[in-house]
N, C-alpha and C positions, 0 to 999 in steps of 0.2 A: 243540538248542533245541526241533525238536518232542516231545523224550520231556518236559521240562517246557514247555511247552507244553498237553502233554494231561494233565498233574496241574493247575496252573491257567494258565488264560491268562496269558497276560502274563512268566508267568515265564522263559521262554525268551528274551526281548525282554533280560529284566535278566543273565541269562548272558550276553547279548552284551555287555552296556552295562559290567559288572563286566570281563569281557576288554580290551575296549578301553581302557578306562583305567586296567588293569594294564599295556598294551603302551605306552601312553601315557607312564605314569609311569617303566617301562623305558629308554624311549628319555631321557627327560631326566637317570635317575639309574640307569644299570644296573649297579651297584656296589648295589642295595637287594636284589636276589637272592642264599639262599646259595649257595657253591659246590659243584658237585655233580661230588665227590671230586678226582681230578686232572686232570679232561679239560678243563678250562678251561673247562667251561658251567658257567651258572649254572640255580637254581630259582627259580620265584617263584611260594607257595600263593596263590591265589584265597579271598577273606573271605566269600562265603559258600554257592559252589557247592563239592564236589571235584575242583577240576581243579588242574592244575600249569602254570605254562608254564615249557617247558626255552627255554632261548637261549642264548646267544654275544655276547658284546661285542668288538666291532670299531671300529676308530678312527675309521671312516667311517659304521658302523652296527651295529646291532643283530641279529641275526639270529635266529629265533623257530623252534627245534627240532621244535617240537612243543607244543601246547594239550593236554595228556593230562588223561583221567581219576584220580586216583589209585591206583585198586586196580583197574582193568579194563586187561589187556596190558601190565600192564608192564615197561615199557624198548622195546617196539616199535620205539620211537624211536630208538635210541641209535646205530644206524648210520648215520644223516643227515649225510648233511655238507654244510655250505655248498656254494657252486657260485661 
């Protein structure tokens, strides 16, 4: 948020507001992400930062792998496991 942030204001405010209501929209229909390969996560690109959110759908919830960048580290993530 502060790296946009310091391009213009504000903008880092709307990377948040765009996440949340990818997580949001997640949690009501997490069947909207594709599958990412066989491990049972899912993806879901972000419309107009590059980020991806990795998750896992669960009977009881959702579960949020990782908010990743697309092209910076990736798969960092992929050893995560729920708890």
């Amino acid at each position: 948020m502060d790296w946009y942030d310091a391009k213009r204001f504000g903008l880092g405010a709307q990377l948040m507001e765009e996440a949340r209501d990818a997580i949001l929209g997640l949690r009501k229909n997490p069947n909207i992400g594709a599958r990412y390969g066989n491990s049972g996560r899912r993806f879901y690109r972000l419309k107009r930062f590059p980020f991806v959110i990795y998750y896992r759908d669960f009977p009881d919830f959702v579960w949020i792998a990782a908010i990743a960048h697309e092209r910076r580290r990736p798969g960092y993530w992929k050893k995560r496991k729920p708890e």
